[in-house]
N, C-alpha and C positions, 0 to 999 in steps of 0.2 A: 322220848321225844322223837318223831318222824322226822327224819332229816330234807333240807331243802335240796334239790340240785337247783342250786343258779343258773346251772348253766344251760339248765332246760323248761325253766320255770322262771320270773317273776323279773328276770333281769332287763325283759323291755318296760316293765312297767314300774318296777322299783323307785326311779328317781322322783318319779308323780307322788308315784302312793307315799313317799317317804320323806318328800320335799318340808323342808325348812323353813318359815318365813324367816327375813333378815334378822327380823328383832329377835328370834328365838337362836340364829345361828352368833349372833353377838352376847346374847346372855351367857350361850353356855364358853363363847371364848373369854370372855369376862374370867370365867369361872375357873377358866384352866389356868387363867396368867396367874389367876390368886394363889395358887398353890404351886407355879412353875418361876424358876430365877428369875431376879430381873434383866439378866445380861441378854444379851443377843447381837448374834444372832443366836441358835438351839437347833440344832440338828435332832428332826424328831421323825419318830414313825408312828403312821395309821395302821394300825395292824387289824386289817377286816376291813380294810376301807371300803369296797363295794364299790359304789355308782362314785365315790369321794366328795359324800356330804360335806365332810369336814375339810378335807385335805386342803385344796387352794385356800382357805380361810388360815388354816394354819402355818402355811408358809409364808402369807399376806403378814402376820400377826409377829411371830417367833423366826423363822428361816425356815430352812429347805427341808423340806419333809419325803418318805419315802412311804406312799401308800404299797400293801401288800395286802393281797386279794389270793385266793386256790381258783378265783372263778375267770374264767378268759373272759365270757360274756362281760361281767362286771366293770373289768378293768378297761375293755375297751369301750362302754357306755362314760368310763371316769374320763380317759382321756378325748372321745368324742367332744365332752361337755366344756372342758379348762384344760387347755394346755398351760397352765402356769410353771414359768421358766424354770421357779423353783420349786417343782412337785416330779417324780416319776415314779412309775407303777411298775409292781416285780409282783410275780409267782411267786406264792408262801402263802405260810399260817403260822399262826401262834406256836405250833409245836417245831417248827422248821423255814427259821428267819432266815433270807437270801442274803445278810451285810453279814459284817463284819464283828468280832467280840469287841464290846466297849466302844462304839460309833455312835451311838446318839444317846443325847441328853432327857429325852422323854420318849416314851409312847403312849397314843391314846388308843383303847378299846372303846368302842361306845357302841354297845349294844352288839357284843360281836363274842363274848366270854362263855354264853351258852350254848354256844355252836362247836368249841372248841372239844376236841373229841378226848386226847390226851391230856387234861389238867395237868398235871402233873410233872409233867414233861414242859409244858407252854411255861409255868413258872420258873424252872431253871432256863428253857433256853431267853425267854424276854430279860431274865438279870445276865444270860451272856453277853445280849447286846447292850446294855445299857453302862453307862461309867458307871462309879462309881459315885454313891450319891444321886443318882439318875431317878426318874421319876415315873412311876405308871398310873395312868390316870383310868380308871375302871372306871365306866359310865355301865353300869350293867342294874339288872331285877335282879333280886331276892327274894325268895320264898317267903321272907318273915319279915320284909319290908317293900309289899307290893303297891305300888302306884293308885292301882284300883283305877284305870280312867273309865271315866262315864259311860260308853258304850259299852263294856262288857258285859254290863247287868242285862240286857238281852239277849242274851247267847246261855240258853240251859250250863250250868254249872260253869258259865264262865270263867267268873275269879277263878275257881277251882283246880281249872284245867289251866289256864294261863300261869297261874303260880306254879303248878309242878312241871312248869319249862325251866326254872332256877332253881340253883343252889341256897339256901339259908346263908345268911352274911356269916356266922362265926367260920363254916365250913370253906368259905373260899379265901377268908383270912389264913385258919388251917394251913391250906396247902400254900400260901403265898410266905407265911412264916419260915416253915419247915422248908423252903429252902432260900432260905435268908433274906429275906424282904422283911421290913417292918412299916406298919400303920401310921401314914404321914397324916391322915387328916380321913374323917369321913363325918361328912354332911348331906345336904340336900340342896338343891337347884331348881327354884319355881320356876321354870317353864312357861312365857307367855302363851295363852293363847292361840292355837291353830288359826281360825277363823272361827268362822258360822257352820254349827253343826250343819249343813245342809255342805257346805268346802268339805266339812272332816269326814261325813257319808259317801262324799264321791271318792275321796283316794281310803276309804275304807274298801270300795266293791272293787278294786283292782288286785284284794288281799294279798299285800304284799310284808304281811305279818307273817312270823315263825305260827302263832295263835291259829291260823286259820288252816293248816297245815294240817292241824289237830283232829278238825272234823269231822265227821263222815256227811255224805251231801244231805240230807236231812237236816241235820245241827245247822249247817251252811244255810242253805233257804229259810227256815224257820226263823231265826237268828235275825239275817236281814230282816226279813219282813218284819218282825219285831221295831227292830231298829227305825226303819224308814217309816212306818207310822208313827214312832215315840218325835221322831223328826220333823215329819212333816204339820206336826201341832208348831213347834216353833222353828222354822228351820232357818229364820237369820239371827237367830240367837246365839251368842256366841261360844263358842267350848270353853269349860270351863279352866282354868289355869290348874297344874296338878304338880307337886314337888315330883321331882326326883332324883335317884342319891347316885355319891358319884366318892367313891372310896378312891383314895391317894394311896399308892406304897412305896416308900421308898428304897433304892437298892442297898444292899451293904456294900463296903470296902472289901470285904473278905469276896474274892472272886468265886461266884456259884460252881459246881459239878455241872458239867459238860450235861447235854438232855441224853435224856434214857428213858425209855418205855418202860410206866409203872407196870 
């Protein structure tokens, strides 16, 4: 996979291209209360938070959450947007969390696990911070359970290329096992509707996809153009609604191994 630098790429336009309508950002917090305590408040981390899709939702929802981003650009487009009282943003990743061992009660990854460079390492140090019994909510693709949404079938070997951006589910279970997490729940989450393919083509050409990263400029042009004729036949038509899957793990009681470079 070609890596993104956020920090010199896509982070002015990310929050566009990547935007939520309401009903789609309540679906999926719907989703996470279902598998998270009822108590609350919950001391939670965004790990990947980015532009922080998520984050003020979740602190609106559960309590104070701590998005963590590697991207300066990012974090400062997050706090531009919401300053919500109880949200702040820190320097990190997955493999090298800024709190404290056993501080918060969940985190959510949503769409931020294939970017993670050390696996390995992200799994014990995320059961560092997490209590005991604590919860991680993996919104991520799978090689062997891919979404398929509608526009990739324009793009020469689309699906193809977009799958070998993830891991197969049994494999990220794997490393999530092996160092003591077990499998609270894994399902799937229909997703309403974006808008009207002709909404979903314009924060498509901003490509603020990992997928478009992929390309060489040929694929890129070709692709669109593809796209934007398939489009322009109907283009207030609505996109169509797509599951997808959103793996729970829970931590153990036995306190993980401190992170170590696999």
């Amino acid at each position: 996979m070609k890596r993104v630098d956020y920090d010199r790429e896509q982070y002015r336009d990310y929050a566009r291209g990547r935007a939520l309508t309401e009903r789609q950002r309540q679906v999926w917090i719907s989703a996470f209360a279902a598998v998270l305590p009822d108590r609350r408040p919950l001391d939670g981390l965004d790990v990947g938070s980015g532009t922080g899709r998520f984050t003020p939702a979740l602190a609106e929802e559960f309590g104070p959450v701590v998005g963590v981003d590697p991207s300066v650009r990012m974090r400062e487009v997050a706090q531009e947007q919401s300053r919500h009282p109880g949200v702040r943003y820190l320097a990190g990743s997955a493999e090298d969390l800024p709190v404290e061992s056993e501080s918060a009660d969940y985190a959510l990854m949503f769409l931020s696990w294939h970017h993670v460079q050390d696996k390995r390492r992200a799994a014990r140090e995320l059961a560092r911070v997490l209590r005991p019994g604590g919860r991680l909510l993996l919104r991520a693709n799978f090689s062997d359970h891919h979404p398929r949404p509608w526009w990739l079938e324009h793009f020469t070997r689309g699906f193809e290329i977009d799958a070998a951006l993830f891991q197969p589910l049994h494999e990220v279970i794997e490393i999530f096992t092996s160092a003591g997490w077990r499998v609270a729940s894994f399902g799937t989450v229909v997703q309403p509707s974006s808008g009207s393919r002709q909404e979903v083509l314009e924060r498509l050409r901003l490509r603020t996809l990992s997928f478009f990263a992929q390309l060489g400029p040929e694929e890129l042009e070709e692709g669109f153009e593809r796209l934007e004729r398939a489009v322009a036949a109907d283009p207030d038509a609505p996109a169509p609604e797509f599951a997808d899957t959103l793996l729970t793990l829970e931590r153990s009681s036995t306190p993980s191994p401190g992170p170590a470079s696999s």
